[in-house]
C-alpha positions in Angstrom: 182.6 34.2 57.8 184.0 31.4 59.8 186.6 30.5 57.1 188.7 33.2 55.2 187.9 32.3 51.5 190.9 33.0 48.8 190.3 35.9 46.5 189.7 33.6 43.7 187.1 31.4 45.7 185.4 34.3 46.3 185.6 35.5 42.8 184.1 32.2 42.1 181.5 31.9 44.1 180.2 35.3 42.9 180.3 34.0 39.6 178.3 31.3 39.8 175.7 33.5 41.9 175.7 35.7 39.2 175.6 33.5 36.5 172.7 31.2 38.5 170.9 34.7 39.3 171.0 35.7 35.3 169.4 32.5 34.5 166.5 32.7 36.7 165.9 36.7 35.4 166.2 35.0 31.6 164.2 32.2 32.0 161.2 33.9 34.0 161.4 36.9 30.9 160.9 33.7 28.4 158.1 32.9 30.6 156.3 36.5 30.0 157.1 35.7 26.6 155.7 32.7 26.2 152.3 33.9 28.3 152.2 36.8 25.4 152.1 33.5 23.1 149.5 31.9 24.3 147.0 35.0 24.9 147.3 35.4 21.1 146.5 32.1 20.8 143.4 32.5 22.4 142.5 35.7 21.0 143.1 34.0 17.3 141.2 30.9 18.0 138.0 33.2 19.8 137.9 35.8 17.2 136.8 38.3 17.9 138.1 37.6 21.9 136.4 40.0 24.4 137.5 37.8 27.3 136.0 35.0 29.0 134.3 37.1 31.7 130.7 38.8 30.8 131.3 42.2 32.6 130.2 45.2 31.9 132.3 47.9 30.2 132.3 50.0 33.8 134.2 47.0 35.4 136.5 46.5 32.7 137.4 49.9 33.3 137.5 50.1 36.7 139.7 46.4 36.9 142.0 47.6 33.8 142.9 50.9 36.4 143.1 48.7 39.6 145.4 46.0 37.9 147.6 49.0 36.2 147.8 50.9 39.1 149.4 47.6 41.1 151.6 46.9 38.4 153.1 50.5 38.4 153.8 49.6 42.0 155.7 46.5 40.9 159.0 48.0 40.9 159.1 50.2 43.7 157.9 47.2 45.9 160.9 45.2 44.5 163.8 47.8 44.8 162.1 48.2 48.6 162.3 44.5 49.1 165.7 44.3 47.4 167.1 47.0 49.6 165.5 45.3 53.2 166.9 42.0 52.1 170.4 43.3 51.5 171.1 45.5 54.9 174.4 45.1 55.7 173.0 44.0 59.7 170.6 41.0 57.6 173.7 39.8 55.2 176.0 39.8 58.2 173.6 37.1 60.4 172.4 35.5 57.2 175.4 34.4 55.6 178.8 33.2 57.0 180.3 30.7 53.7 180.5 30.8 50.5 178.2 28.7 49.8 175.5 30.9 52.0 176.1 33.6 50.1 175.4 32.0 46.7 171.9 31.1 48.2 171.8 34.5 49.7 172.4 36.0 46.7 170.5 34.2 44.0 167.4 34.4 46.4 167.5 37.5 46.6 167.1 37.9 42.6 164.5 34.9 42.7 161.9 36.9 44.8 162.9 40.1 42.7 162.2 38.6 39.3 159.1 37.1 41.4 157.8 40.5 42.1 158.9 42.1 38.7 156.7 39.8 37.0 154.0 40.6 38.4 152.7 43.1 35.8 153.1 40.6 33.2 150.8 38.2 35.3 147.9 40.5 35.7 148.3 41.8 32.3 147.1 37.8 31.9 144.4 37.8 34.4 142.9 41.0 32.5 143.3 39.7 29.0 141.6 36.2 30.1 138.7 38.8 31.7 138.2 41.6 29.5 140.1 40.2 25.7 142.4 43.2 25.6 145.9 41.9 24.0 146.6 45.7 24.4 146.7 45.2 28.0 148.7 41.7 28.2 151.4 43.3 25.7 151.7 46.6 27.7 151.7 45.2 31.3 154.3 42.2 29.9 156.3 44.4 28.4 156.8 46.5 31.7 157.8 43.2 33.4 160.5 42.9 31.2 161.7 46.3 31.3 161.8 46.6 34.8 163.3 43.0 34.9 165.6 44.6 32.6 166.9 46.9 35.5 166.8 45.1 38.2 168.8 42.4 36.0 171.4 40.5 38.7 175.2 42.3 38.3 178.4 41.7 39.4 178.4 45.3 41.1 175.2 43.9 43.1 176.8 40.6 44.4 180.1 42.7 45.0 178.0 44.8 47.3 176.6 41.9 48.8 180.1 40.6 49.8 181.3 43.6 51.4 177.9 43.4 53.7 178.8 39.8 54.3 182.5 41.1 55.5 181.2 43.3 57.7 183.2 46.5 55.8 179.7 48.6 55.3 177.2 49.9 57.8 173.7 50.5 57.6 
């Protein structure tokens, strides 16, 4: 850091990173949500909704496994991506002020809510193919949860800090 930052302005700072970090995790859950309120919508104004697609049962099948399979992969690939973005050697040349770290920090939980929603976006794409609400509940719901862990902490941007002082090693 090029300037040594009170306690308080650090406090601060992680605060607002935090707080910023929270909102982005809320608002992007509402926005599963509110994709789980439009596909029943659609379903309700189709009756009886078997997707827009005219596949066969085999490909239905074979796209419900494929788009399940990615989503299960979902979290893994955002605690993998979470844990490459915060190595202590990255934080150290990526962020020298406060003011880095707060865009450090709440990008770092943008692109992980990014990737977390994923399930919840392909639980679209199948219900808009194949008219299984099953599937857009299920796969939305497992956004969320895992949104739900991953949710931005205080114990996470603490962590952060002490990589940005230079007090951890990879």
């Amino acid at each position: 850091m090029s300037e040594e930052p009170g306690r308080e302005d650090v406090q601060q700072a992680m605060d607002k990173a935090v707080l910023t970090a929270k909102i982005i995790h809320i608002s992007i859950g509402l926005a599963v949500v509110a994709h789980l309120v439009v596909a029943y919508a659609i379903g309700k104004m189709n009756e009886p909704f078997s997707g827009f697609a005219e596949l066969p049962e085999p490909v239905k099948t074979i796209l419900r496994c494929v788009l399940w399979g990615l989503s299960a992969l979902s979290l893994p690939m955002a605690l993998f991506l979470r844990h490459m973005m915060s190595r202590p050697a990255l934080v150290q040349a990526s962020v020298r002020t406060l003011s880095q770290f707060r865009a450090f920090f709440i990008r770092n939980s943008a692109v992980t809510a990014a990737v977390l929603c994923e399930p919840a976006i392909w639980g679209f794409i199948l219900f808009l193919l194949a008219g299984r609400l099953v599937d857009l509940v299920g796969l939305g719901a497992i956004s969320l949860v895992y949104m739900a862990i991953l949710f931005p902490s205080m114990t996470r941007a603490s962590e952060l800090a002490r990589h940005m002082a230079g007090s951890d090693e990879e």
